[in-house]
Each structure stands twice: as structure tokens, then as C-alpha cells.
Phi, psi and omega in degrees: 000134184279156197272155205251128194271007172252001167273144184271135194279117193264131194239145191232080167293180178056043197285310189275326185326184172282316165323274163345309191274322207281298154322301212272345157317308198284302169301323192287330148348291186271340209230134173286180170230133151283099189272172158193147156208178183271359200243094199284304184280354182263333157334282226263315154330319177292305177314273179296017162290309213271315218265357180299308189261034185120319196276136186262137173232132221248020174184153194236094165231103189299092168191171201272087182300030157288311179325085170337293179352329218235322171302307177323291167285350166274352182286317197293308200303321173288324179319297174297358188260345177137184179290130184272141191265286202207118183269130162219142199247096181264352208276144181171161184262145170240158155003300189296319185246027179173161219265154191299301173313314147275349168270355187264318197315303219249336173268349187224302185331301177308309183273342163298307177316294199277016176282304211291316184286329171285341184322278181342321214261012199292179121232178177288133192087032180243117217252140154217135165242127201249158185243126183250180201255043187003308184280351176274007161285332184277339189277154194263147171279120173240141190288325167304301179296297178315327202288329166267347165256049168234320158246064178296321211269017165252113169324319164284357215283345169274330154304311195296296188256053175294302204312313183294329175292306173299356155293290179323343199264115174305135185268358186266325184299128177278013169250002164060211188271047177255248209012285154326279173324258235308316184303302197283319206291344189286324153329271199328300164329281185326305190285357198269333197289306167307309183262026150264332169342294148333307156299320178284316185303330202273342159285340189081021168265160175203119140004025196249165185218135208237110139336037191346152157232218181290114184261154213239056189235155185312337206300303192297321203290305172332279169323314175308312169284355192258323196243105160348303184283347166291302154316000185247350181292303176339275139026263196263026180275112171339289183309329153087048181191138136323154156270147172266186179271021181246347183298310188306311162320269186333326202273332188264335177277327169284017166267306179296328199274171176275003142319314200258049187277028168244351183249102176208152176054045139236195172234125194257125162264107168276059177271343137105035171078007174320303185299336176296316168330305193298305224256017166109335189289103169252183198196000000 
């Protein structure tokens, strides 16, 4: 399909992920698309997948967005495809699948880069939705700790909050101090989303972060089987059911679209009510 030049162009990380696929599916309806994922041939099976049914894609870039290099070229690839509609940002390490040090690299270094590289590219009526955490409600605020994941691109910034995650880290835990980490970076996500708002808002652009809570994605599925405490979020989410990538999806084409253009620098929990369950909140 040829690309239709009054549409506007939606960029997807995580693309081939369950989220990820589920967004470039929903969106692409309206929008061409810029994909990426770090899984270069599963990319591309998705990719032609997509234009096999139909979907103008209207550019594929396969890396790893720790890389500047792979944020740089993914800002370019969207630039040349047209005016950005909407950035949605799923890619991301959870507990299971990778180390305290690469869940701070890649949930939060990486997305502070790749916020900072579209910045340019904003106009009015241009969206981004970040995939934030349930656990990033759970992580606890400390003003010391926010005040260093607020400067990820500092070079000691991984050095910096060693100490703190091992003060946080339950010694029972099997995922040792990725559990922290994840819990902060996901925070971390949430907050970046509030103090950019403004700035962005001042472009007509806007800012949000969607709060999963356990999603029926190989990740989630993961997490369930590895961490105890992940399987009892299953358990005790009100609605009694995973969540899916398509809860997720929906919730993100009404964010980028203008229904929600009054909705910036927060956070929406698709969570089927958990957090409020964990923590207790009564009235």
C-alpha cells in the first residue's frame, strides 16, 4: 500500500512485543508507522505481516534504543515519513529478563534519549504515550533517589543508585535487585512524563504514561512464573482476569487521539484495580 501523504506518522517501539504489536495493529488503521524492536527477523516477519494485511509501514529500524546510535536513527527514519501523530514507547527490561543494570539502562537511560531525540520533531496535536509500571506505584519516594534517576545521562548514574537499590533489596527475593530497579524505573517513567509536560504542552504536544498492571504477554506470563509475587498480583487484581495487549492498546489509541487532548503529564492505570487493592485504600 502506498503511503497516503495527509496521514500522520505513529512510531512504536517494542514493536513485535504483545503491546507493542497490538498498538501497531490498532494505530496503523489511522496512521503509517515507524516500527523498531532489538529482535531484528521477528521485526521483519511482523513488518510484512503488517503490509501483507494492508498496513503502510512506512519505515523498520531494528536496535537496540540503549544505543544512541539506534534512537538517532530512529528520530531520522520518523522525520523522513512525515509529520509525528504519535510516539508510543513499549520497549522495555522487566525482573525476569535481565539485570538491575540493564532494566535501569534501557527503562529509563533509553527513554530519557529517546523523549529527548523527538522533542524536535513535535507539532501540535502530537502525542507520546510511555509505558510506565503498576510497580512504578509501589516504588517508594524518596527524594534522594528521585533526585539521581531525574540525571540518567550522568555518567556515574548507575554507580550512584547501587547503594540504594541494595538498601531496598529483600535478600529472599530471586530476582535480587532487578525487583528495585524496575519498581524505581517505572517511577522514574511516570515522573518524566509530569516534568516534561509543560514544555511540551507549550509546543501543542502532550505527554502520557499508562501503568500496566499483569498483561497476558510472553514478559508477563514470564514474570508470573519466576516471581512469586507477581503471580499473587494475578490473584488479587479486582477484575479476577489478566490484563491483555489489547486493554493496552485501546487505552493508548485514546490517548494519542484528540478525545484525549486535554490529557498530559499524567498517568493512566490499566491495572483491572490492583493497585489500589495492594495498598490497602480504604474510605
Amino acid at each position: 500500500m502506498a503511503t497516503v501523504s495527509n496521514r500522520r506518522v505513529a512510531v512504536i517501539t517494542g514493536a513485535q512485543g504483545g503491546m507493542g504489536r497490538s498498538a501497531a495493529r490498532l494505530l496503523g488503521r489511522g496512521y503509517d508507522l515507524v516500527l523498531t524492536d532489538s529482535n531484528g527477523p521477528l521485526l521483519d516477519d511482523f513488518v510484512k505481516s503488517l503490509r501483507d494485511e494492508g498496513y503502510t509501514v512506512a519505515a523498520a529500524i531494528a536496535g537496540d534504543l540503549a544505543q544512541p546510535a539506534a534512537v538517532e536513527a530512529l528520530a531520522r527514519a520518523a522525520e523522513a515519513a512525515g509529520k509525528l501523530g504519535a510516539l508510543v514507547h513499549t520497549a522495555g527490561l522487566s525482573p525476569a529478563l535481565a539485570g538491575w543494570e540493564d532494566i535501569l539502562t534501557v527503562n529509563v537511560v533509553a527513554t530519557v534519549r529517546l523523549v529527548a531525540a523527538f522533542e524536535p520533531l513535535l507539532e501540535p496535536g502530537a502525542a507520546a504515550v510511555l509505558l510506565a509500571s503498576m510497580a512504578g506505584h509501589m516504588a517508594p519516594a524518596v527524594p534522594e533517589i528521585d533526585a539521581i534517576l531525574a540525571q540518567p545521562l550522568d555518567e556515574v548514574f548507575l554507580a550512584r543508585m547501587r547503594p540504594y537499590l541494595e538498601k531496598l533489596n529483600d535478600p529472599t527475593d530471586v530476582h535480587g535487585l532487578g525487583n528495585p530497579a524496575y519498581a524505581l524505573s517505572k517511577r522514574a517513567v511516570i515522573r518524566l512524563c509530569e516534568a516534561l509536560a509543560p514544555a511540551w504542552g507549550a509546543k501543542g504536544a502532550r505527554i502520557i504514561s499508562i501503568s500496566p498492571g499483569t498483561i497476558w504477554t510472553p514478559m508477563g506470563r514470564r514474570e508470573a512464573e519466576t516471581n512469586p509475587a507477581a503471580a499473587a498480583v494475578v490473584h488479587a487484581t479486582p477484575m479476577q482476569r489478566w490484563g491483555t495487549p489489547g486493554d493496552i492498546a485501546n487505552a493508548i489509541e485514546f490517548l494519542v487521539s484528540d478525545r484525549a487532548s486535554f490529557i498530559t503529564g499524567c498517568d493512566l492505570r490499566v491495572d483491572g484495580g490492583v493497585t489500589p487493592a495492594l495498598a490497602g485504600v480504604t474510605f
